[in-house]
PyMOL CGO cylinders between C-alpha atoms (Angstrom):
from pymol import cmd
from pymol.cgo import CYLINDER

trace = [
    CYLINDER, 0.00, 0.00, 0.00, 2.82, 2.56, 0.26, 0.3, 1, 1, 1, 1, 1, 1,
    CYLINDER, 2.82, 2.56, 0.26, 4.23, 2.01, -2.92, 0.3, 1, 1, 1, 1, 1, 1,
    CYLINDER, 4.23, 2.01, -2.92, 0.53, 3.12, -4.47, 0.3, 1, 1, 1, 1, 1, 1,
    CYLINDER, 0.53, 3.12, -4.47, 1.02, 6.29, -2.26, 0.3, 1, 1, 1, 1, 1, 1,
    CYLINDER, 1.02, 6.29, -2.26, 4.51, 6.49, -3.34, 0.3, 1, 1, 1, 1, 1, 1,
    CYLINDER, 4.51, 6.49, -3.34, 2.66, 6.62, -6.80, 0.3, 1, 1, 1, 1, 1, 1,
    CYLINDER, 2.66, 6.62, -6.80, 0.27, 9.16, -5.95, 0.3, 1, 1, 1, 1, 1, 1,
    CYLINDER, 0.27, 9.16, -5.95, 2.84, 11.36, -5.23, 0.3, 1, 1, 1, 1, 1, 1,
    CYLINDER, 2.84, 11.36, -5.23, 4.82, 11.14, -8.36, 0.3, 1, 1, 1, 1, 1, 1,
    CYLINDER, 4.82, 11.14, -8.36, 1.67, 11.21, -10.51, 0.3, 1, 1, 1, 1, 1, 1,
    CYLINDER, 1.67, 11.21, -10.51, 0.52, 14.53, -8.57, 0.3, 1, 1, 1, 1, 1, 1,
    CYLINDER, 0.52, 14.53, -8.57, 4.07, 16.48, -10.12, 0.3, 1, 1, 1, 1, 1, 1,
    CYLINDER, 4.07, 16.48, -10.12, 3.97, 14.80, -13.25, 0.3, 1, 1, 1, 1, 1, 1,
    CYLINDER, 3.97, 14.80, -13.25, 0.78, 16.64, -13.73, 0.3, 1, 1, 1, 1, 1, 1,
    CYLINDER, 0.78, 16.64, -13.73, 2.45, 19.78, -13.02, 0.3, 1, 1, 1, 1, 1, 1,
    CYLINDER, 2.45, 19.78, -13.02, 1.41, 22.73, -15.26, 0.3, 1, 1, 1, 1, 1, 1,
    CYLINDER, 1.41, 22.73, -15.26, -2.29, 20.77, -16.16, 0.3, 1, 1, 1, 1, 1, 1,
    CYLINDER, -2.29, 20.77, -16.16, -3.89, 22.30, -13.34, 0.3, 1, 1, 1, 1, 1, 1,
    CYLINDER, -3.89, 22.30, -13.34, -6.99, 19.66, -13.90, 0.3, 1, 1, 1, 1, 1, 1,
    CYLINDER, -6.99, 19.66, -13.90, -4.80, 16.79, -13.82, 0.3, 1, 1, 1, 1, 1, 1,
    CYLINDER, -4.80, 16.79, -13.82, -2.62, 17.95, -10.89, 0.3, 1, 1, 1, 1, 1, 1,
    CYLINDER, -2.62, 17.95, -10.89, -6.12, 19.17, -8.40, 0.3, 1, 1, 1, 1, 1, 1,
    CYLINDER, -6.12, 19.17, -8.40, -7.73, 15.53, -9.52, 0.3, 1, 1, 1, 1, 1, 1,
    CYLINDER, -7.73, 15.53, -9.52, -5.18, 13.80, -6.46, 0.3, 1, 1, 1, 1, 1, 1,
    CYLINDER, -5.18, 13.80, -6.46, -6.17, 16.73, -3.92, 0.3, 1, 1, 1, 1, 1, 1,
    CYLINDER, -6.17, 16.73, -3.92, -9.57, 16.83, -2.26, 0.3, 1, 1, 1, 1, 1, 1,
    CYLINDER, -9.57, 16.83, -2.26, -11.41, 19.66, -2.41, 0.3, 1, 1, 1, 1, 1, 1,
    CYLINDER, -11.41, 19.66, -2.41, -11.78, 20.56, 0.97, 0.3, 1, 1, 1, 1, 1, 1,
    CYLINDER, -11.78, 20.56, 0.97, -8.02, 19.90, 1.70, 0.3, 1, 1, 1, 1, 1, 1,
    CYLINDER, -8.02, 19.90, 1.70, -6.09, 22.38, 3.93, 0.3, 1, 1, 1, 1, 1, 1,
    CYLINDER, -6.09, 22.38, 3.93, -2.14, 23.13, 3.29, 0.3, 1, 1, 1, 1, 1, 1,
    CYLINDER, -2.14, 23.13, 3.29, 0.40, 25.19, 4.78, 0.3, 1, 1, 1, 1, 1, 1,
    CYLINDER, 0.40, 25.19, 4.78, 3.18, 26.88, 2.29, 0.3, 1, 1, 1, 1, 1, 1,
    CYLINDER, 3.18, 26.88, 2.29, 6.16, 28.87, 3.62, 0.3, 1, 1, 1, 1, 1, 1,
    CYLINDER, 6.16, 28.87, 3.62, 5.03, 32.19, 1.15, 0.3, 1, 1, 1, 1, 1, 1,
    CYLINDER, 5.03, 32.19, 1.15, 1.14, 31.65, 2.74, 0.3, 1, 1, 1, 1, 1, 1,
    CYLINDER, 1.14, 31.65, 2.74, 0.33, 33.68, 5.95, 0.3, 1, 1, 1, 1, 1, 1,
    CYLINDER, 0.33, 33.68, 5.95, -1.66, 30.64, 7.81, 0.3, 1, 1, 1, 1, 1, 1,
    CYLINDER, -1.66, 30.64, 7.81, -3.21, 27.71, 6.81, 0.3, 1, 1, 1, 1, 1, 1,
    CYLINDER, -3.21, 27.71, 6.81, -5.29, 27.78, 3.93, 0.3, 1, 1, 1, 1, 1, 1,
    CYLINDER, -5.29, 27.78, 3.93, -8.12, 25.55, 3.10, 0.3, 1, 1, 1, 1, 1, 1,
    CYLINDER, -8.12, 25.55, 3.10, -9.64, 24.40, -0.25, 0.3, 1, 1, 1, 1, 1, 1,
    CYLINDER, -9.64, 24.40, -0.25, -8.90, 24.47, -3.60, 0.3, 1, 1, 1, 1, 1, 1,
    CYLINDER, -8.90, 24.47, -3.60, -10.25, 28.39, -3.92, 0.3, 1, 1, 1, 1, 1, 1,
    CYLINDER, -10.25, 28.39, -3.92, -7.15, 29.18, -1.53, 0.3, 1, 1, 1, 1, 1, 1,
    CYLINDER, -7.15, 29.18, -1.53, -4.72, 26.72, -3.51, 0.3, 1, 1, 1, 1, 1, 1,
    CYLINDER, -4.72, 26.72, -3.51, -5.50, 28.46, -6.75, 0.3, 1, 1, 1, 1, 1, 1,
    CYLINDER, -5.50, 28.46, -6.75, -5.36, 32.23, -5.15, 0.3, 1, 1, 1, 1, 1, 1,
    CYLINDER, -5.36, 32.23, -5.15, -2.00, 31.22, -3.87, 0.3, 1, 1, 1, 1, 1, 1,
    CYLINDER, -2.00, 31.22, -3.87, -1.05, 29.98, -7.23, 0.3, 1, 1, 1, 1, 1, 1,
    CYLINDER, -1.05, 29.98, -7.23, -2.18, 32.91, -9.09, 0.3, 1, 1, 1, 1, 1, 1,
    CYLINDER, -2.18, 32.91, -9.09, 0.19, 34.99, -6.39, 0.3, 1, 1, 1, 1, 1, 1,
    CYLINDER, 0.19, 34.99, -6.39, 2.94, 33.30, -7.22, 0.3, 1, 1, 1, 1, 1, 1,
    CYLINDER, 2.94, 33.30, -7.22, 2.55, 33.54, -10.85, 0.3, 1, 1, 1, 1, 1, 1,
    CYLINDER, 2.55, 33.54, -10.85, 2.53, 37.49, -10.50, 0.3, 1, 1, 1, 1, 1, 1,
    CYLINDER, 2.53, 37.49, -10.50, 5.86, 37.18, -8.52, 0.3, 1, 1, 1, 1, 1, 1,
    CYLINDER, 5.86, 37.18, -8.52, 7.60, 34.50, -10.57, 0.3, 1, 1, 1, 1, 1, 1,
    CYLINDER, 7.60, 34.50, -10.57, 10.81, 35.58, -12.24, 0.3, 1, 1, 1, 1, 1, 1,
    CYLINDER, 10.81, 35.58, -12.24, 12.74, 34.21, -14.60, 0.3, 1, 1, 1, 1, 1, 1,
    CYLINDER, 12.74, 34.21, -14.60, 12.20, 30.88, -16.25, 0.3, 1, 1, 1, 1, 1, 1,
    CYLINDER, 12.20, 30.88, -16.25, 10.07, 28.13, -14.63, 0.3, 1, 1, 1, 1, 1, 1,
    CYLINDER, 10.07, 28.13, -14.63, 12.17, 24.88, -13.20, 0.3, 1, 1, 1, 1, 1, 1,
    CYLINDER, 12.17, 24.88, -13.20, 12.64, 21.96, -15.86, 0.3, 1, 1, 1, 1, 1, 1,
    CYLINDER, 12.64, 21.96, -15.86, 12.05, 19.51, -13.39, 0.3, 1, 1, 1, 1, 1, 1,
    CYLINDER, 12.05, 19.51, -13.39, 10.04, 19.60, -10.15, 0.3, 1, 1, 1, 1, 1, 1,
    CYLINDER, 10.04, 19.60, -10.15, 10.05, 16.04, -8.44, 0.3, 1, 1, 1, 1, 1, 1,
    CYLINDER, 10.05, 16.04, -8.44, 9.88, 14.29, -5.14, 0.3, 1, 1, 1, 1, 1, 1,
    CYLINDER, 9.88, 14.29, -5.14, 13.08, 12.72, -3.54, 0.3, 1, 1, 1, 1, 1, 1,
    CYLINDER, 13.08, 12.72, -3.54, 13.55, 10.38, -0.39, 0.3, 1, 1, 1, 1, 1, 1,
    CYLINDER, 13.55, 10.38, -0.39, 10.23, 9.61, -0.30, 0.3, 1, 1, 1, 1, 1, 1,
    CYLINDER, 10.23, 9.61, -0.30, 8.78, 7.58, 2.91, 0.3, 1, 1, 1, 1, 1, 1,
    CYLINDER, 8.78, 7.58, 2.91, 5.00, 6.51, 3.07, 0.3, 1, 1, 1, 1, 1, 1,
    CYLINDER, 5.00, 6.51, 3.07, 3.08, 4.73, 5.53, 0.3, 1, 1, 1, 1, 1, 1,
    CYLINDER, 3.08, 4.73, 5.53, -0.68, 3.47, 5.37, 0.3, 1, 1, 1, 1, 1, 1,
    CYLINDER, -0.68, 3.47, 5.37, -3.24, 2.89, 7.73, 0.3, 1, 1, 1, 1, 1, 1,
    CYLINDER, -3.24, 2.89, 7.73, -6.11, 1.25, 6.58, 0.3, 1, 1, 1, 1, 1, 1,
    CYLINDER, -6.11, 1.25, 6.58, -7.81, 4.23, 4.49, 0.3, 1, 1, 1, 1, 1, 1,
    CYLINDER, -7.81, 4.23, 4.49, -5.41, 7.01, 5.85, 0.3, 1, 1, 1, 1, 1, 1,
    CYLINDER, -5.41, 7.01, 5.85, -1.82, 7.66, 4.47, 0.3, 1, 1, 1, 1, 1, 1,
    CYLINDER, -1.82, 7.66, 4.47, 1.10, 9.75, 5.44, 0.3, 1, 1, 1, 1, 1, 1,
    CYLINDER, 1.10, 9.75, 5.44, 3.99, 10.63, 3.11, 0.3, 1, 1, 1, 1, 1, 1,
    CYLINDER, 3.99, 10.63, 3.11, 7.32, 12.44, 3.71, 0.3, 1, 1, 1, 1, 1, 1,
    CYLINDER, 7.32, 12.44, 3.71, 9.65, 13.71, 1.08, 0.3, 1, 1, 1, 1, 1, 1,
    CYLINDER, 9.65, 13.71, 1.08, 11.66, 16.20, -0.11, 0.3, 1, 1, 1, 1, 1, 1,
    CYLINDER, 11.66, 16.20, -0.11, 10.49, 18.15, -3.65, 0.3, 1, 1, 1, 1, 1, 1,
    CYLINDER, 10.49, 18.15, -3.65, 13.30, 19.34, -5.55, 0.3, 1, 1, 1, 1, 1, 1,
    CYLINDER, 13.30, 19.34, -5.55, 12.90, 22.24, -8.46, 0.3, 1, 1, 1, 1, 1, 1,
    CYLINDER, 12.90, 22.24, -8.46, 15.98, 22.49, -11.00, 0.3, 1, 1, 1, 1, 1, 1,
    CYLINDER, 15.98, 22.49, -11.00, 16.63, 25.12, -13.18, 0.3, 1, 1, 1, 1, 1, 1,
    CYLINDER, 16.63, 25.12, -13.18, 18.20, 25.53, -16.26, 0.3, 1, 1, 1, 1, 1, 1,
    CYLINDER, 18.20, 25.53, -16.26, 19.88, 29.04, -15.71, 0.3, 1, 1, 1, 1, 1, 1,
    CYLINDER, 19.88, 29.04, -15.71, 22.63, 29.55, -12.59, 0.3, 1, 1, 1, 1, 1, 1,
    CYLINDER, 22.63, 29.55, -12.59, 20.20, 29.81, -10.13, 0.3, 1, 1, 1, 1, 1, 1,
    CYLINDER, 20.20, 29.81, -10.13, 20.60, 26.97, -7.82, 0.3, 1, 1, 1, 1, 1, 1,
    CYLINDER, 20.60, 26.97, -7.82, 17.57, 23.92, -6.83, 0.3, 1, 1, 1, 1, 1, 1,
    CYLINDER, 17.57, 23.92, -6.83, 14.74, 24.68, -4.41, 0.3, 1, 1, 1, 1, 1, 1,
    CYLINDER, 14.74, 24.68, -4.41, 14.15, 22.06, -2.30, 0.3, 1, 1, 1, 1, 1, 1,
    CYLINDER, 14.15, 22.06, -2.30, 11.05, 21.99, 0.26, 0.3, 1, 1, 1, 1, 1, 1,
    CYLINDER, 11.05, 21.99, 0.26, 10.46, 19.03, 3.29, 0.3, 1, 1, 1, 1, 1, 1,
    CYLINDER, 10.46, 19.03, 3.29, 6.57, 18.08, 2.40, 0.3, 1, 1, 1, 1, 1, 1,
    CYLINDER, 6.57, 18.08, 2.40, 4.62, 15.36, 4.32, 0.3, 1, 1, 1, 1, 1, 1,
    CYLINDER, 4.62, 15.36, 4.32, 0.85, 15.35, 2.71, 0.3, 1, 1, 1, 1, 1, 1,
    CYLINDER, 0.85, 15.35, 2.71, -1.38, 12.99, 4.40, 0.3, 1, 1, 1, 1, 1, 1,
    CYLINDER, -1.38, 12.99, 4.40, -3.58, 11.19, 2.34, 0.3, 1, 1, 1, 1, 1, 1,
    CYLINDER, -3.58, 11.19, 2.34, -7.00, 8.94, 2.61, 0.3, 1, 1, 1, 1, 1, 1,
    CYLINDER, -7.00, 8.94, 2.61, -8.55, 6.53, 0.19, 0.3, 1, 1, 1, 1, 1, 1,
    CYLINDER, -8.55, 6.53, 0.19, -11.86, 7.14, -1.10, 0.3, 1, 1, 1, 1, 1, 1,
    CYLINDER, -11.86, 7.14, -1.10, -13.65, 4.51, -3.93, 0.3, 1, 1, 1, 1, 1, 1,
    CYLINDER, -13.65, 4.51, -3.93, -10.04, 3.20, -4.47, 0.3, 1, 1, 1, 1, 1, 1,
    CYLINDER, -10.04, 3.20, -4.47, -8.06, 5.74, -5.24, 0.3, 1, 1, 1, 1, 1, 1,
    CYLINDER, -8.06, 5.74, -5.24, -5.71, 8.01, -2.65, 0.3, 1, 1, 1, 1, 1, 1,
    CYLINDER, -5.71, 8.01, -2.65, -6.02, 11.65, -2.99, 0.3, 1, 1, 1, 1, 1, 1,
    CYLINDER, -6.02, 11.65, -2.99, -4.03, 14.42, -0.32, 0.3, 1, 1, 1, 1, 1, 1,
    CYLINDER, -4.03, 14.42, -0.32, -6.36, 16.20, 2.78, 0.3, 1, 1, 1, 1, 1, 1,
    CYLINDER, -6.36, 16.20, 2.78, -3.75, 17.82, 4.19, 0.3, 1, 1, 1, 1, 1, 1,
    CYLINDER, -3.75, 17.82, 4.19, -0.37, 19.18, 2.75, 0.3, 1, 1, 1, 1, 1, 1,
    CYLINDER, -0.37, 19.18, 2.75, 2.37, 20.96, 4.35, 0.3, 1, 1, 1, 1, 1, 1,
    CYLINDER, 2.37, 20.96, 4.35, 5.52, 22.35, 2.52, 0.3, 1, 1, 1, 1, 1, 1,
    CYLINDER, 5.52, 22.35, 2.52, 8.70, 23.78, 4.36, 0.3, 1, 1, 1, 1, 1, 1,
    CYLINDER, 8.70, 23.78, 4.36, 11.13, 25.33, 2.07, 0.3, 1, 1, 1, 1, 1, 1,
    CYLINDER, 11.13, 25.33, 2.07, 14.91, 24.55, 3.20, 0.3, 1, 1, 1, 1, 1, 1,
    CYLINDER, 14.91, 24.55, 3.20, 17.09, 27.22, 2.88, 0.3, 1, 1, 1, 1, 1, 1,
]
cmd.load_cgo(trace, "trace")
């Protein structure tokens, strides 16, 4: 069972950028903490305010790769917890982000999808 949430996890970035794709493994009433958010946010609404933030702050190019690393995963019957690190690389000089990220998960009609998600960056 943790290799499917393993799975999850990689599936949710290599969705990245098809915003449909990527919001089909979160559930909409999910609540997530980000180091650029003031507080814990709840819901997609929130996720895509933050996301239209950031895009008004991005500079330069986006990363060519975002993707999780040292991932860990535990299950619990319907409830799972994953650990990881999520690396962005960039083309250009400037050098990878990396963020700790544990998202806990629970299984509904077969398939895993994140309630809670919490992203550190790492400095």
């Amino acid at each position: 069972m943790s290799d499917e949430l393993a799975t999850t996890i990689t599936d949710l970035y290599r969705s990245l950028g098809d915003r449909p794709a990527f919001d089909a493994h979160l559930h909409p009433d999910l609540t997530f903490w980000e180091s650029d958010a003031d507080g814990l946010l709840s819901g997609l609404s929130a996720l895509d305010d933050l996301r239209d933030r950031r895009a008004t702050r991005a500079s330069g190019p986006a990363p060519i790769s975002v993707a999780p690393e040292h991932l860990h995963a535990d299950a619990w019957g319907d409830t799972g917890l994953v650990r990881y690190v999520l690396r962005a690389c960039f083309a250009d000089a400037r050098p990878d982000e990396c963020f700790r990220v544990t998202d806990v998960l629970r299984r509904e009609d077969g398939s895993w999808r994140i309630v809670h998600h919490h992203a550190e960056a790492v400095r």
